[in-house]
PDB file of N, H, CA, C and O in Angstrom:
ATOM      1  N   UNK A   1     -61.328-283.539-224.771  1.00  0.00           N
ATOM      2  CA  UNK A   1     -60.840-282.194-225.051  1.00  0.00           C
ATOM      3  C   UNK A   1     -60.496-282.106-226.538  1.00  0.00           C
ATOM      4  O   UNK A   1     -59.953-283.150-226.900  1.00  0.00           O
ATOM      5  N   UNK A   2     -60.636-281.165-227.571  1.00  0.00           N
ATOM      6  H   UNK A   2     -61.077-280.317-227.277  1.00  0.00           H
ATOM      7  CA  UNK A   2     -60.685-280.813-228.579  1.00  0.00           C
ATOM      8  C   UNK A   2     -59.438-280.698-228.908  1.00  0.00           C
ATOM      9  O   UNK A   2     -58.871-280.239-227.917  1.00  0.00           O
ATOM     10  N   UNK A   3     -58.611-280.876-229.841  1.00  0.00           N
ATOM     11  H   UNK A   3     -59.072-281.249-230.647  1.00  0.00           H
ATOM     12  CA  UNK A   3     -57.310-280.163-230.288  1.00  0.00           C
ATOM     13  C   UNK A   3     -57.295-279.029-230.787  1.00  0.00           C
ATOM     14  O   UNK A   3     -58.237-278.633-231.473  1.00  0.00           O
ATOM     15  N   UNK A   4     -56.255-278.311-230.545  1.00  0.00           N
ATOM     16  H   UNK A   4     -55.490-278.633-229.988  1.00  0.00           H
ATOM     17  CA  UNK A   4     -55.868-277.129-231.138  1.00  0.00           C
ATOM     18  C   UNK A   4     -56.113-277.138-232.126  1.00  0.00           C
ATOM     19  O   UNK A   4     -56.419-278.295-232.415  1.00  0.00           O
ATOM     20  N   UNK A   5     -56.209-276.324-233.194  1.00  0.00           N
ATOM     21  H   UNK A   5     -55.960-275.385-232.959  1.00  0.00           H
ATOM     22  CA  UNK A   5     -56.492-276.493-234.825  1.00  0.00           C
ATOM     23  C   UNK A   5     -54.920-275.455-235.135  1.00  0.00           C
ATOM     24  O   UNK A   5     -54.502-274.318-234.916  1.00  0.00           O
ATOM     25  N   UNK A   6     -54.480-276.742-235.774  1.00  0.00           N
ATOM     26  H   UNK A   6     -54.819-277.665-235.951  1.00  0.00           H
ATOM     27  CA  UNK A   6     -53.097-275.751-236.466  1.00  0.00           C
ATOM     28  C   UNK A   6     -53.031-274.798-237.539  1.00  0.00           C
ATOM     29  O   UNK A   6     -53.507-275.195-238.603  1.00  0.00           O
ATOM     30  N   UNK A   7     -52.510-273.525-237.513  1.00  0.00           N
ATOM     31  H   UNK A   7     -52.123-273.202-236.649  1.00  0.00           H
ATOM     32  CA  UNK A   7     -52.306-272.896-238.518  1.00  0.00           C
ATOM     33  C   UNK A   7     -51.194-272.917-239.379  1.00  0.00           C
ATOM     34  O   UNK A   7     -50.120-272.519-238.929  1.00  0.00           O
ATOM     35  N   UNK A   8     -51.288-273.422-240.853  1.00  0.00           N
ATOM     36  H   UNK A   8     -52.161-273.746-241.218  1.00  0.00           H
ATOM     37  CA  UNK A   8     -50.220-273.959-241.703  1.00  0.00           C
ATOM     38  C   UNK A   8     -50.150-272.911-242.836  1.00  0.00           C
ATOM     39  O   UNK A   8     -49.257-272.974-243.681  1.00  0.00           O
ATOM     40  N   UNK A   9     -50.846-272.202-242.846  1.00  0.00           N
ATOM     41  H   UNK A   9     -51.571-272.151-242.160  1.00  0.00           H
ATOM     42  CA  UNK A   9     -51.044-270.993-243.857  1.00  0.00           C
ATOM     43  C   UNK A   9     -49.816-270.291-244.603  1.00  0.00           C
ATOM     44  O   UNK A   9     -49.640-269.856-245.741  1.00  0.00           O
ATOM     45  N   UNK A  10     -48.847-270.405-243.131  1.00  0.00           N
ATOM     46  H   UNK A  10     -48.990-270.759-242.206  1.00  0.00           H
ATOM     47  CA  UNK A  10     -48.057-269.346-243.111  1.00  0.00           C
ATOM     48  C   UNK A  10     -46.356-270.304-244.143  1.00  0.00           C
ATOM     49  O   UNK A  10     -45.270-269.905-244.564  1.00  0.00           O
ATOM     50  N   UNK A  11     -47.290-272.001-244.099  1.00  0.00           N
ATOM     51  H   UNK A  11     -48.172-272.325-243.757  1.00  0.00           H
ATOM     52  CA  UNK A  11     -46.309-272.737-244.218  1.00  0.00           C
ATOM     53  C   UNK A  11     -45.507-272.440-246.028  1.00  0.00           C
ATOM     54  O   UNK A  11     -44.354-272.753-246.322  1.00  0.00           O
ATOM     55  N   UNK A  12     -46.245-271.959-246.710  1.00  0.00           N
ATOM     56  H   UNK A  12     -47.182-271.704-246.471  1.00  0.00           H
ATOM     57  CA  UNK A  12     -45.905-271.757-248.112  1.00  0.00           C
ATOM     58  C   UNK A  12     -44.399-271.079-247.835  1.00  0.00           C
ATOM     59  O   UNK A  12     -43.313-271.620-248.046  1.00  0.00           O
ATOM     60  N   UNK A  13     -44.631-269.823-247.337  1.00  0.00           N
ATOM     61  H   UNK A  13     -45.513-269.384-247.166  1.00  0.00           H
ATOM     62  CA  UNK A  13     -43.493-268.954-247.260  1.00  0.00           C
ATOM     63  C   UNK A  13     -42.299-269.262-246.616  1.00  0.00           C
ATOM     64  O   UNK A  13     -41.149-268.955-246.929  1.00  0.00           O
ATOM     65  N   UNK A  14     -42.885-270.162-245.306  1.00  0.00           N
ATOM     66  H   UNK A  14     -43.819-270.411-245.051  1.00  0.00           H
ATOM     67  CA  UNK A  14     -41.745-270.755-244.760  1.00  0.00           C
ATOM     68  C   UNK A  14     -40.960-271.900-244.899  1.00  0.00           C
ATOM     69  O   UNK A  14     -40.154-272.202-244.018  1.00  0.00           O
ATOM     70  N   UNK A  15     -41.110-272.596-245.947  1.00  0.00           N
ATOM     71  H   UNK A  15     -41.764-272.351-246.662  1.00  0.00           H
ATOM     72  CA  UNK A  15     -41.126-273.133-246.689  1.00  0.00           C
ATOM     73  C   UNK A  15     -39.864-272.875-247.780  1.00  0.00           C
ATOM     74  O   UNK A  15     -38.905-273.621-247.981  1.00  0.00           O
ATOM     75  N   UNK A  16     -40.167-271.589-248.418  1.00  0.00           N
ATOM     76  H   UNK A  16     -40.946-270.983-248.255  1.00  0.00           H
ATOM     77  CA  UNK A  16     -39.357-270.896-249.624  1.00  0.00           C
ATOM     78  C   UNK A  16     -38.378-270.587-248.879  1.00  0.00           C
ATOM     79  O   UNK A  16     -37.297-270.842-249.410  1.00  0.00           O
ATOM     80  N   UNK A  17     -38.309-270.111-247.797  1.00  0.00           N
ATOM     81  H   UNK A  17     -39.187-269.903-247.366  1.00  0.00           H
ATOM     82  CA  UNK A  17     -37.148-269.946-247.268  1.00  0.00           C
ATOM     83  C   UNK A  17     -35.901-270.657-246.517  1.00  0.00           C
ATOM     84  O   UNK A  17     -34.692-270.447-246.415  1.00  0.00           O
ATOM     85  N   UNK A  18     -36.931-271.710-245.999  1.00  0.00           N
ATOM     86  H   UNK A  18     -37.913-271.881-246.082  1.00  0.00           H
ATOM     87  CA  UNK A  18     -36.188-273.056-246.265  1.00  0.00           C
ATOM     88  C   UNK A  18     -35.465-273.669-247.047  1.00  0.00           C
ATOM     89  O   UNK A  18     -34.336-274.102-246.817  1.00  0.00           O
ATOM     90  N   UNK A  19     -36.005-273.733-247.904  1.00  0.00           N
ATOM     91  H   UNK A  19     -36.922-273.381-248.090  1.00  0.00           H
ATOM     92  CA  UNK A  19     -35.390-274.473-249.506  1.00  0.00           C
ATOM     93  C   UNK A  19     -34.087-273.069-250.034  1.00  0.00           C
ATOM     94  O   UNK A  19     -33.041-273.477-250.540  1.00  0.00           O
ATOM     95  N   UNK A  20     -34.214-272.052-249.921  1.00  0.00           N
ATOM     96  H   UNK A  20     -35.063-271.720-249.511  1.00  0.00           H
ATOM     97  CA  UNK A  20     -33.136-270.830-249.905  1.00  0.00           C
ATOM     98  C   UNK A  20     -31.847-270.819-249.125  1.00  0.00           C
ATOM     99  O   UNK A  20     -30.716-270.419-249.403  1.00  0.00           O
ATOM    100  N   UNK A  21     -32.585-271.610-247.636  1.00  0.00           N
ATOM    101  H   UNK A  21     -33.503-271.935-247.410  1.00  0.00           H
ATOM    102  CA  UNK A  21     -31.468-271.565-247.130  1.00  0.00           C
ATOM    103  C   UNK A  21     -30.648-272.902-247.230  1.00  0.00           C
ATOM    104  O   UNK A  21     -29.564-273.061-246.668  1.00  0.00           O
ATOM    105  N   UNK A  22     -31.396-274.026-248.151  1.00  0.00           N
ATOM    106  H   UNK A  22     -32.277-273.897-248.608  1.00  0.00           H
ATOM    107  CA  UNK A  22     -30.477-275.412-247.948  1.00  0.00           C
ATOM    108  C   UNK A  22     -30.284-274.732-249.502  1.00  0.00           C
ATOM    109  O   UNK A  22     -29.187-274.332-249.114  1.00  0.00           O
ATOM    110  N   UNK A  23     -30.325-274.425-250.376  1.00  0.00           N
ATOM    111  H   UNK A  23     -31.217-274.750-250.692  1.00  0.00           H
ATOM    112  CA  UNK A  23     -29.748-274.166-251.596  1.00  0.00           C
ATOM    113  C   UNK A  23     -28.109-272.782-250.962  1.00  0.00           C
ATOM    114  O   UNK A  23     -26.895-272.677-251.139  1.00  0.00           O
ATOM    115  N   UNK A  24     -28.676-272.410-250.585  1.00  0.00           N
ATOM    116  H   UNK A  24     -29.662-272.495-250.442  1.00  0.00           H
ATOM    117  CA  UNK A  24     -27.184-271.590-249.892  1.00  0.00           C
ATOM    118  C   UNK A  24     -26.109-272.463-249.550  1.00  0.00           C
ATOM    119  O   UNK A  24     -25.027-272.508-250.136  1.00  0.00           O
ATOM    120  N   UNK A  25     -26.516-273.270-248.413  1.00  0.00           N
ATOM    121  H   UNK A  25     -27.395-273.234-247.938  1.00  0.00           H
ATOM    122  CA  UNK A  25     -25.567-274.481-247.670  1.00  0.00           C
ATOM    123  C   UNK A  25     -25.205-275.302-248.735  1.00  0.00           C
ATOM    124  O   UNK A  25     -24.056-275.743-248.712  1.00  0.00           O
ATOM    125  N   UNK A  26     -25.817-275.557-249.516  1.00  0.00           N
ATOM    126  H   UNK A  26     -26.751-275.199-249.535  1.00  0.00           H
ATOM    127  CA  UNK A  26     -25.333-276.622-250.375  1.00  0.00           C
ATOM    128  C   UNK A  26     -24.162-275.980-251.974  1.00  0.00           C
ATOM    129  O   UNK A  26     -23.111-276.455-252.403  1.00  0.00           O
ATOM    130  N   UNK A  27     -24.771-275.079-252.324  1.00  0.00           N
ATOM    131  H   UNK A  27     -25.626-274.694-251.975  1.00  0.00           H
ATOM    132  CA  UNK A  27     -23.559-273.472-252.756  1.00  0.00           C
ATOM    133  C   UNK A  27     -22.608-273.879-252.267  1.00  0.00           C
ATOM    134  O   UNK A  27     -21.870-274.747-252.733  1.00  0.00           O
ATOM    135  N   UNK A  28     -22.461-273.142-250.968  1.00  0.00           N
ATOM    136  H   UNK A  28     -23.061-272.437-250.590  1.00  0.00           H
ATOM    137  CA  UNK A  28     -20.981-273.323-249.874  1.00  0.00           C
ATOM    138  C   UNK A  28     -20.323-274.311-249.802  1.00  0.00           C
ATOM    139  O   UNK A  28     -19.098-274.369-249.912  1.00  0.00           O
ATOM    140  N   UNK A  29     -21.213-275.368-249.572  1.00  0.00           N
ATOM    141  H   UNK A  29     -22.208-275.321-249.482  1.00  0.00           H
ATOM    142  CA  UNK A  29     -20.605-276.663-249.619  1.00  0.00           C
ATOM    143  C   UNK A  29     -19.595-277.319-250.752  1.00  0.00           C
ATOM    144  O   UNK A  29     -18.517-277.903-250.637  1.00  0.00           O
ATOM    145  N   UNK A  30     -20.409-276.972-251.898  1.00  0.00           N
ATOM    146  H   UNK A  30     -21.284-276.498-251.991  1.00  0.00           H
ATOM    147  CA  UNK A  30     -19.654-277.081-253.433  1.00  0.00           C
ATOM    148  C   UNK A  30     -18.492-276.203-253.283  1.00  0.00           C
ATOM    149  O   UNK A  30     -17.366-276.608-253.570  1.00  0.00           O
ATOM    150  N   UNK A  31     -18.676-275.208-252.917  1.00  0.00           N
ATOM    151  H   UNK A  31     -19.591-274.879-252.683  1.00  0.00           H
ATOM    152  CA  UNK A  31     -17.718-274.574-253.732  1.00  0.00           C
ATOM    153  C   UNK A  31     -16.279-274.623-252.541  1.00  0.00           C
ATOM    154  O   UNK A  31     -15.182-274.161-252.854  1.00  0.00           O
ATOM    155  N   UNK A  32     -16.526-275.180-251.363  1.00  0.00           N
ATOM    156  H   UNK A  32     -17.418-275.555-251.109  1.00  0.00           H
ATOM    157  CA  UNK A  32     -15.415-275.283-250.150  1.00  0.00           C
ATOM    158  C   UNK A  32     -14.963-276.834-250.775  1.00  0.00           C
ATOM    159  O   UNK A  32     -15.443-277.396-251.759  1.00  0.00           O
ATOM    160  N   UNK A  33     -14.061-277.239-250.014  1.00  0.00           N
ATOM    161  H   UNK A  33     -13.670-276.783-249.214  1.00  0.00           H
ATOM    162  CA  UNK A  33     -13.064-277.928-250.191  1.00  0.00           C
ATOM    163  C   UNK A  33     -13.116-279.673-250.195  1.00  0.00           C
ATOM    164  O   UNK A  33     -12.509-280.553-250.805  1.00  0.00           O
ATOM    165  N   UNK A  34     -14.514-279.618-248.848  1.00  0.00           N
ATOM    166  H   UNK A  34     -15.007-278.903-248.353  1.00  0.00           H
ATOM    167  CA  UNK A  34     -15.264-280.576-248.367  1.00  0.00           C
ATOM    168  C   UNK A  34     -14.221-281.491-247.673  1.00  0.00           C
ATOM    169  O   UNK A  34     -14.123-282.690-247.935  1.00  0.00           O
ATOM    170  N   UNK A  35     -13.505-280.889-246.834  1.00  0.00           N
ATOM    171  H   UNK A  35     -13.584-279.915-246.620  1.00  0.00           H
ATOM    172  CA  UNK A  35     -13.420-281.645-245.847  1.00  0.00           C
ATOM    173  C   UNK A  35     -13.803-281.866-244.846  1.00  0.00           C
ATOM    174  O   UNK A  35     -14.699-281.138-244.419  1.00  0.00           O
ATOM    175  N   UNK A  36     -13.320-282.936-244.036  1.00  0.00           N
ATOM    176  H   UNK A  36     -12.592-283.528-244.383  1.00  0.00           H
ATOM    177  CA  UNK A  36     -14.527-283.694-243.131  1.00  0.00           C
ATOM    178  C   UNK A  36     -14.891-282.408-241.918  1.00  0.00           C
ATOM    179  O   UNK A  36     -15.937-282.567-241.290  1.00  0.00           O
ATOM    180  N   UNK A  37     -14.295-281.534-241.695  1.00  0.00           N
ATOM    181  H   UNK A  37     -13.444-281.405-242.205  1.00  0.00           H
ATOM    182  CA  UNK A  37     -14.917-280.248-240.862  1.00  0.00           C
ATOM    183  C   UNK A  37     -15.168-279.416-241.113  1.00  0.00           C
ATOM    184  O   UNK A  37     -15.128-278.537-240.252  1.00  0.00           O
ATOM    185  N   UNK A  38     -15.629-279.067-242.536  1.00  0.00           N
ATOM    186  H   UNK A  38     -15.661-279.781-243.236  1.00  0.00           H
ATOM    187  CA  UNK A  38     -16.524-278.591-243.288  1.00  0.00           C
ATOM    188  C   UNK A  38     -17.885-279.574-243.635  1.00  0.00           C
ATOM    189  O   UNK A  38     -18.984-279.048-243.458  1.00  0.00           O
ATOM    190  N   UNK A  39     -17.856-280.482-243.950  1.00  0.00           N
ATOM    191  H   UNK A  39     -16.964-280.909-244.095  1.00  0.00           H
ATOM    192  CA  UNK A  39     -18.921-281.286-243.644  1.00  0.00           C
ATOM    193  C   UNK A  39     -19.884-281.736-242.684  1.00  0.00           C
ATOM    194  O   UNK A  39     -21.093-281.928-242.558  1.00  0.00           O
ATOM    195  N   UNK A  40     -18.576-281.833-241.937  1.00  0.00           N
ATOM    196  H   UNK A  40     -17.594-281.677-242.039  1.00  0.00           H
ATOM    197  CA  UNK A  40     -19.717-281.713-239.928  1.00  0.00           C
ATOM    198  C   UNK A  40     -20.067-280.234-239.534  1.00  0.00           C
ATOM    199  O   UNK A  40     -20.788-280.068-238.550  1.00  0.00           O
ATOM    200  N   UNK A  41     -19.771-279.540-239.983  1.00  0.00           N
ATOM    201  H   UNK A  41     -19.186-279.675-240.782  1.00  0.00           H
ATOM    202  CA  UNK A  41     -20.722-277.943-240.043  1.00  0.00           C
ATOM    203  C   UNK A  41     -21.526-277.819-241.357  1.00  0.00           C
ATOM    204  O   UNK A  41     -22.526-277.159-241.073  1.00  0.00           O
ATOM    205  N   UNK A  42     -21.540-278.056-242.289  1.00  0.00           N
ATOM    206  H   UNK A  42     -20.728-278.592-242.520  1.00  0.00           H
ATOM    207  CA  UNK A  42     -22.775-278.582-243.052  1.00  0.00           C
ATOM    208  C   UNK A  42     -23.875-279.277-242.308  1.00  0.00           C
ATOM    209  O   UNK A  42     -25.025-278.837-242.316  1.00  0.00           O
ATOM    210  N   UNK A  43     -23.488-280.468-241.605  1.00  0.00           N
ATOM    211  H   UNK A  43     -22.554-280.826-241.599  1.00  0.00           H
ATOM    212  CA  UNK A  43     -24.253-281.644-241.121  1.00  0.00           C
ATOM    213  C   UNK A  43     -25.137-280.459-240.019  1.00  0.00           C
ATOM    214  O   UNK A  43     -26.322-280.185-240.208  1.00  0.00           O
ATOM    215  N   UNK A  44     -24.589-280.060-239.267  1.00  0.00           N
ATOM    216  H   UNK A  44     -23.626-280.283-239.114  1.00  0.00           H
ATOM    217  CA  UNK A  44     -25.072-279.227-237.809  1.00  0.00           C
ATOM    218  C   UNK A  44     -25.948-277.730-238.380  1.00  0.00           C
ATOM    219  O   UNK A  44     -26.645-277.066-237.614  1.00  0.00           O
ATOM    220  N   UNK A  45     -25.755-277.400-239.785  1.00  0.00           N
ATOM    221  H   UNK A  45     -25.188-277.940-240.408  1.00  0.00           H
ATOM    222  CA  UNK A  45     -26.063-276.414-240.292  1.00  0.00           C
ATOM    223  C   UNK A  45     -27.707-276.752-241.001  1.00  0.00           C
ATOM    224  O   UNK A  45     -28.782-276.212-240.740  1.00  0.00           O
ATOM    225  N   UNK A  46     -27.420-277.718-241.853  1.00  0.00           N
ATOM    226  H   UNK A  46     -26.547-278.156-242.065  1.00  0.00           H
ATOM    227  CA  UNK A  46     -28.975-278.153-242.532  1.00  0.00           C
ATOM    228  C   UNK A  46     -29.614-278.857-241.300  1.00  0.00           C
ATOM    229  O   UNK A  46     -30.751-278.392-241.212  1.00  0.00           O
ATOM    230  N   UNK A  47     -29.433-279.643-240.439  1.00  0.00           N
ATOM    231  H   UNK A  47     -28.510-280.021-240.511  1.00  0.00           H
ATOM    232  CA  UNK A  47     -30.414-280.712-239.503  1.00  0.00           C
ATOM    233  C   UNK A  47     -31.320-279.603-239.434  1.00  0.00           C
ATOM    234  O   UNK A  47     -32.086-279.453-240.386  1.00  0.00           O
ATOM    235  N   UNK A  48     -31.376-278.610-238.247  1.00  0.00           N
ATOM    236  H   UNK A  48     -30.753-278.732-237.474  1.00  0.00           H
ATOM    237  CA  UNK A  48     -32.369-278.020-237.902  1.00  0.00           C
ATOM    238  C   UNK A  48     -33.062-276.907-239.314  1.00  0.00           C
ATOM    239  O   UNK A  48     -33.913-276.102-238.937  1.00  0.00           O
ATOM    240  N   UNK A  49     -32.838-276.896-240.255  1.00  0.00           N
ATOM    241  H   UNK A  49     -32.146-277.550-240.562  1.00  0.00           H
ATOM    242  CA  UNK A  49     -33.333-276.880-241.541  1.00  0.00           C
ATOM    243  C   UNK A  49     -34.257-277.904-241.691  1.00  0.00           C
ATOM    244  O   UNK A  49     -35.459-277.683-241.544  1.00  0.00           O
ATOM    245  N   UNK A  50     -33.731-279.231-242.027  1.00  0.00           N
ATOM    246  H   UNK A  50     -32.754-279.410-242.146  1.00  0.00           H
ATOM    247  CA  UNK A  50     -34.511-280.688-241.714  1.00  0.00           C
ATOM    248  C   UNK A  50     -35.642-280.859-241.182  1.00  0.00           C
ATOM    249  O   UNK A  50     -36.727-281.312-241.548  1.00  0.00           O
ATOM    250  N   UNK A  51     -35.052-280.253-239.895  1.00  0.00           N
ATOM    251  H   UNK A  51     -34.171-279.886-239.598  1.00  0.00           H
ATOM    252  CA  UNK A  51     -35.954-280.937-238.593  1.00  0.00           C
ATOM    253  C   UNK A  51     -37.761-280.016-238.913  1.00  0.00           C
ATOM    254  O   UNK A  51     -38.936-280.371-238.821  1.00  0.00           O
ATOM    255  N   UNK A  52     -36.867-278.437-239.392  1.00  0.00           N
ATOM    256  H   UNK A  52     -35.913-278.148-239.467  1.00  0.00           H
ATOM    257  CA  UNK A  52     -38.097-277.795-239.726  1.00  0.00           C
ATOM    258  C   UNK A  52     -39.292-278.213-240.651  1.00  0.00           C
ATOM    259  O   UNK A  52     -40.523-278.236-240.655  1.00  0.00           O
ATOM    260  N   UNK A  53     -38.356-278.487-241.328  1.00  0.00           N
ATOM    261  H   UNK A  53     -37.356-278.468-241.325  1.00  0.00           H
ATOM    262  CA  UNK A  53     -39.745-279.241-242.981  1.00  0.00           C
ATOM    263  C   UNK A  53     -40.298-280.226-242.003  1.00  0.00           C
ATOM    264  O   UNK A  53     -41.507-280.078-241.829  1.00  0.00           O
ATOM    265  N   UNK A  54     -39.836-281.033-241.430  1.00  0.00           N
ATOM    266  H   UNK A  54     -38.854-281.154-241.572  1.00  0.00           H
ATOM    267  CA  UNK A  54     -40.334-282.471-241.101  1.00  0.00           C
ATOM    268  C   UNK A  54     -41.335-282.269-239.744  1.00  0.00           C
ATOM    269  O   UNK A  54     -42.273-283.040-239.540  1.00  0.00           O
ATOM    270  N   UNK A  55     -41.050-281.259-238.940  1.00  0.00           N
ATOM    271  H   UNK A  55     -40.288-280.633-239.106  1.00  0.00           H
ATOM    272  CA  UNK A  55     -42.163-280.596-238.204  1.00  0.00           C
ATOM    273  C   UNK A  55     -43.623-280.184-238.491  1.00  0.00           C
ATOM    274  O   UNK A  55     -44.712-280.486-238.003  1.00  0.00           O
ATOM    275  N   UNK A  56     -43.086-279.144-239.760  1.00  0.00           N
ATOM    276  H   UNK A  56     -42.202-278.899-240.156  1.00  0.00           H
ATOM    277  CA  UNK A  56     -44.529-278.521-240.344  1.00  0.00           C
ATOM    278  C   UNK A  56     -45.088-279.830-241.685  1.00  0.00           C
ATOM    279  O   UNK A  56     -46.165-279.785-242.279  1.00  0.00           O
ATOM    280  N   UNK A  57     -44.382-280.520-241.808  1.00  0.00           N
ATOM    281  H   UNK A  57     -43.507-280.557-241.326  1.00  0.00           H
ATOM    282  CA  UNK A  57     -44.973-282.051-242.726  1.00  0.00           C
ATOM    283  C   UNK A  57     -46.135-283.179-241.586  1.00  0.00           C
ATOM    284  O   UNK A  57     -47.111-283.872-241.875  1.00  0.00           O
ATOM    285  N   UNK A  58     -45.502-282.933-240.400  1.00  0.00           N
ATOM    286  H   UNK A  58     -44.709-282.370-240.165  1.00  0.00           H
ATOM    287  CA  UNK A  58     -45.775-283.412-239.464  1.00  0.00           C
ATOM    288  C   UNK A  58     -47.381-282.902-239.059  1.00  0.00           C
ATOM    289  O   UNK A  58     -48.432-283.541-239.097  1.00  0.00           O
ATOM    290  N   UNK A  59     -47.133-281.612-238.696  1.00  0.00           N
ATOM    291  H   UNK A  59     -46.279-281.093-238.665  1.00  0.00           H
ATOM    292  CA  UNK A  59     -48.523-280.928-238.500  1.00  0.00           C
ATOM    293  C   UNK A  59     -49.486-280.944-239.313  1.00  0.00           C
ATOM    294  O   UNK A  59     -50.680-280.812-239.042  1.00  0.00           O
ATOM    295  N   UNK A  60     -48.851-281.156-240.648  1.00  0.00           N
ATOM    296  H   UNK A  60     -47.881-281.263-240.868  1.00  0.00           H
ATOM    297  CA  UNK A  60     -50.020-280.978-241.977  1.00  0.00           C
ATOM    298  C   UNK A  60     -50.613-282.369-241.976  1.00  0.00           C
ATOM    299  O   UNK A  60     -51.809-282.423-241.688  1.00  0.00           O
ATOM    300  N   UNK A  61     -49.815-283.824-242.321  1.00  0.00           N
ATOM    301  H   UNK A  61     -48.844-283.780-242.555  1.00  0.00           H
ATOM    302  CA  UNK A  61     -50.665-284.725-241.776  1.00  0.00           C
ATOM    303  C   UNK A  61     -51.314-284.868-240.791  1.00  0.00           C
ATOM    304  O   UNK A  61     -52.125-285.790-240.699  1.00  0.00           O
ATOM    305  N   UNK A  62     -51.096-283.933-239.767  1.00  0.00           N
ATOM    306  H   UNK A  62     -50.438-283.184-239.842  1.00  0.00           H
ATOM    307  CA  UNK A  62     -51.560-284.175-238.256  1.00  0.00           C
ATOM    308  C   UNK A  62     -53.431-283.705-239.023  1.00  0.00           C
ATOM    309  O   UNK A  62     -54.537-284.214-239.207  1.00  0.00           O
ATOM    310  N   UNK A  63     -52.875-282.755-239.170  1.00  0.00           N
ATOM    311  H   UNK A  63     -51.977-282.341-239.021  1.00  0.00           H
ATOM    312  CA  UNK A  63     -54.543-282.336-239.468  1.00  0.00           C
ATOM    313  C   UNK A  63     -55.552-283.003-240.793  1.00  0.00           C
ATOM    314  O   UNK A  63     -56.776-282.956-240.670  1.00  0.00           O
ATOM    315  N   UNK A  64     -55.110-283.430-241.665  1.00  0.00           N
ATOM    316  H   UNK A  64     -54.115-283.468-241.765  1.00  0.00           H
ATOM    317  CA  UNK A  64     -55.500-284.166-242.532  1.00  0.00           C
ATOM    318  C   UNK A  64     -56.126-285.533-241.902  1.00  0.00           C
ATOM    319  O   UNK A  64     -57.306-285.883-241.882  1.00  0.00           O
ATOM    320  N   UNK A  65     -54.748-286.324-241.295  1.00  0.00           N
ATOM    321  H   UNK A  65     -53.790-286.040-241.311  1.00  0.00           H
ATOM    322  CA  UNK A  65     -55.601-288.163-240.390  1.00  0.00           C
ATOM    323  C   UNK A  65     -56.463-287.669-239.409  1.00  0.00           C
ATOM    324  O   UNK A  65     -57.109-288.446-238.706  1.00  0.00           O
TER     325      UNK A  65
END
């Protein structure tokens, strides 16, 4: 059976907005107090930020190997 062929096209943009929204979190972060429960809502705030890049990084080698 053939694989799906992924569409990454869309990945540029989603992408920019990514990087917008960890440049925000990381803003906030500076400029709060940084204590440790402000930090563990940082932590819970960027992961699925993270997880996103490392998904569509994922797919793009997928199709490249």
């Amino acid at each position: 059976m053939a694989a799906i062929p992924t569409t990454t096209s869309c990945y540029q943009e989603r992408i920019a907005t990514l990087q917008e929204r960890l440049k925000l979190l990381l803003a906030t972060s500076e400029a709060s107090a940084g204590c440790p429960d402000d930090l563990e809502l940082l932590e819970q705030e960027i992961q699925p930020v993270y997880a996103a890049i490392w998904a569509m990084y994922a797919e793009v080698e997928d199709d490249e190997g």
